[in-house]
C-alpha positions as CSV (number, residue, x, y, z in Angstrom):
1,X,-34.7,-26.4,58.7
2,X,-36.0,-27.3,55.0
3,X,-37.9,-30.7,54.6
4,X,-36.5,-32.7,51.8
5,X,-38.6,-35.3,52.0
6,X,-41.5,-34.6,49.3
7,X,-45.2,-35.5,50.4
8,X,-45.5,-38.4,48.1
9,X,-42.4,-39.7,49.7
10,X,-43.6,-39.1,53.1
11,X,-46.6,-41.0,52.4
12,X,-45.2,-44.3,51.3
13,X,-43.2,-44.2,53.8
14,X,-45.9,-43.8,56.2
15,X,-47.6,-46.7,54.0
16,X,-44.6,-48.7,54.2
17,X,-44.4,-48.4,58.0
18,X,-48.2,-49.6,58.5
19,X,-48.1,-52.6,56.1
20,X,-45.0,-53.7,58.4
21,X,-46.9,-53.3,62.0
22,X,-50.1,-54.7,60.2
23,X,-48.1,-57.6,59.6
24,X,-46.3,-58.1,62.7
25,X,-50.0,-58.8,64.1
26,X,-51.8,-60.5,61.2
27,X,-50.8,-63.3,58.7
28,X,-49.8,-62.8,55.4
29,X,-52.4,-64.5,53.9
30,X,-55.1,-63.1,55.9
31,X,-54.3,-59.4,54.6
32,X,-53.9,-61.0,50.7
33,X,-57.5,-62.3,51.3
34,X,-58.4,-59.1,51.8
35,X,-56.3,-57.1,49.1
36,X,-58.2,-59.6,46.7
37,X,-61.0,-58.5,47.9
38,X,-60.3,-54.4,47.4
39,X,-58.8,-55.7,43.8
40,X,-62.4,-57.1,43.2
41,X,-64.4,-54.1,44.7
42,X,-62.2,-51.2,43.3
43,X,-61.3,-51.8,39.4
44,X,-61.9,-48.2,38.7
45,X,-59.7,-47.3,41.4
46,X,-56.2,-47.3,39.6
47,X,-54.3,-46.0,42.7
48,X,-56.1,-48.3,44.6
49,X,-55.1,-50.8,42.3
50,X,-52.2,-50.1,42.3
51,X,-51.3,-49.7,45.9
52,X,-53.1,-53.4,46.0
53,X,-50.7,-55.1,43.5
54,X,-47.6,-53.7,45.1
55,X,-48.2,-54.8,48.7
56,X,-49.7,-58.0,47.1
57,X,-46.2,-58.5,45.5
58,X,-44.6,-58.2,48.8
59,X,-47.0,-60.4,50.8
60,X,-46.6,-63.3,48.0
61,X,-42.8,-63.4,48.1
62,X,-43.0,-63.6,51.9
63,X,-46.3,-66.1,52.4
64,X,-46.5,-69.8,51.9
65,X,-49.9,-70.9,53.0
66,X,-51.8,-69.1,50.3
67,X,-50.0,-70.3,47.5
68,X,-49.3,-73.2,48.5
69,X,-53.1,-73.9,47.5
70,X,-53.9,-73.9,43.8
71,X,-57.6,-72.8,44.3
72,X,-55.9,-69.4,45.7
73,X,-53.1,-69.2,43.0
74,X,-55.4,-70.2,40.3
75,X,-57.9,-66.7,41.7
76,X,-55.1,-64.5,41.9
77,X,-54.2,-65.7,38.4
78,X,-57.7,-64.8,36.9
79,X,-57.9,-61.0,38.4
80,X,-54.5,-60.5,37.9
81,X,-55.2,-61.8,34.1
82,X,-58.6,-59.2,34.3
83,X,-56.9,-56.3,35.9
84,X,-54.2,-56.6,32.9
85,X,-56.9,-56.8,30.0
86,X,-58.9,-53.8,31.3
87,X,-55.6,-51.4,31.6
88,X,-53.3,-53.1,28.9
89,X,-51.8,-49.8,28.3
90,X,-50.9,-48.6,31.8
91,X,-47.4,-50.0,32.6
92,X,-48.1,-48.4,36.3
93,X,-51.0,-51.5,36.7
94,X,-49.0,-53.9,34.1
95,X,-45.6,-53.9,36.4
96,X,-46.9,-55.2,39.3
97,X,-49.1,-57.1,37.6
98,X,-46.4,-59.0,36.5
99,X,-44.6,-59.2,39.4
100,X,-47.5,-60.4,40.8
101,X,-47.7,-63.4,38.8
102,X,-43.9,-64.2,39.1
103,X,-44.2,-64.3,42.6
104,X,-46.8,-67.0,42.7
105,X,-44.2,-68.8,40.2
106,X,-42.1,-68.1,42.2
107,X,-44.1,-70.4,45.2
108,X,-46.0,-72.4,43.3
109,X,-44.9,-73.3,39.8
110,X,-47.1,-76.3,39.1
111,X,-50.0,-74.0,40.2
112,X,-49.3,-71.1,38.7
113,X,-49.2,-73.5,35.6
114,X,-52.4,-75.0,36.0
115,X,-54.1,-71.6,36.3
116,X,-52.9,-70.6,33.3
117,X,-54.7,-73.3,31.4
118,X,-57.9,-71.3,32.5
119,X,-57.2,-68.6,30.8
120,X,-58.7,-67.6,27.6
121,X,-57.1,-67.6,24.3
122,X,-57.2,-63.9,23.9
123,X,-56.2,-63.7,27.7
124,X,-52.9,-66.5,27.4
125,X,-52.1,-63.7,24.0
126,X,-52.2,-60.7,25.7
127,X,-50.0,-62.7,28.8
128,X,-47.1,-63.8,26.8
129,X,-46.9,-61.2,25.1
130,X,-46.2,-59.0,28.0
131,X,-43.5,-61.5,29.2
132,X,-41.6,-61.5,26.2
């Protein structure tokens, strides 16, 4: 019998399979405190980065408690801002990058508001721009 699957799709399915069990036993903010923590340690890591926004993404459109306090939307905001500015150019970082950010909206408007107003001018530029 032929496998059809290619290894790339094998893998994220694999991946796919262990981010569920992981959070059957551990809560979703608990693992996004962490993925910050990878984002923070591995910014020349892209498919580390990568992998980071994406589950992040999923976690955030699920989880309550973390943005539910600004303190955390306002720190995703900023690394998700600096993760943007150092690979403008790479829509594979800049898409869930943004879907990133419109998931905190998403949860927490006012916050995701009031982080923005952190943001440098340069930073706020580069921001709308890539949500126009």
């Amino acid at each position: 019998m032929i496998n059809m699957i290619s290894p790339d799709e094998g893998v994220s399915g694999s991946s796919s399979d262990l981010i569920n069990i992981i959070c059957q036993t551990s809560k979703p903010s608990d693992i996004i405190l962490i993925l910050m923590d990878i984002l923070k340690d591995n910014k020349s890591h892209l498919t580390v980065v990568i992998a980071a926004l994406e589950v992040l993404v999923v976690l955030l459109r699920d989880d309550f408690d973390y943005c539910n306090k600004n303190a955390n939307v306002l720190e995703t905001c900023l690394k998700i801002v600096e993760i943007i500015q150092e690979n403008h150019n790479n829509m594979d970082v800049i898409m869930p990058s943004i879907a990133v950010m419109l998931a905190m909206r998403d949860k927490n408007f006012d916050g995701t508001m009031k982080a923005l107003v952190f943001l440098r001018s340069n930073q706020l530029t580069l921001i709308r721009k890539l949500f126009s």
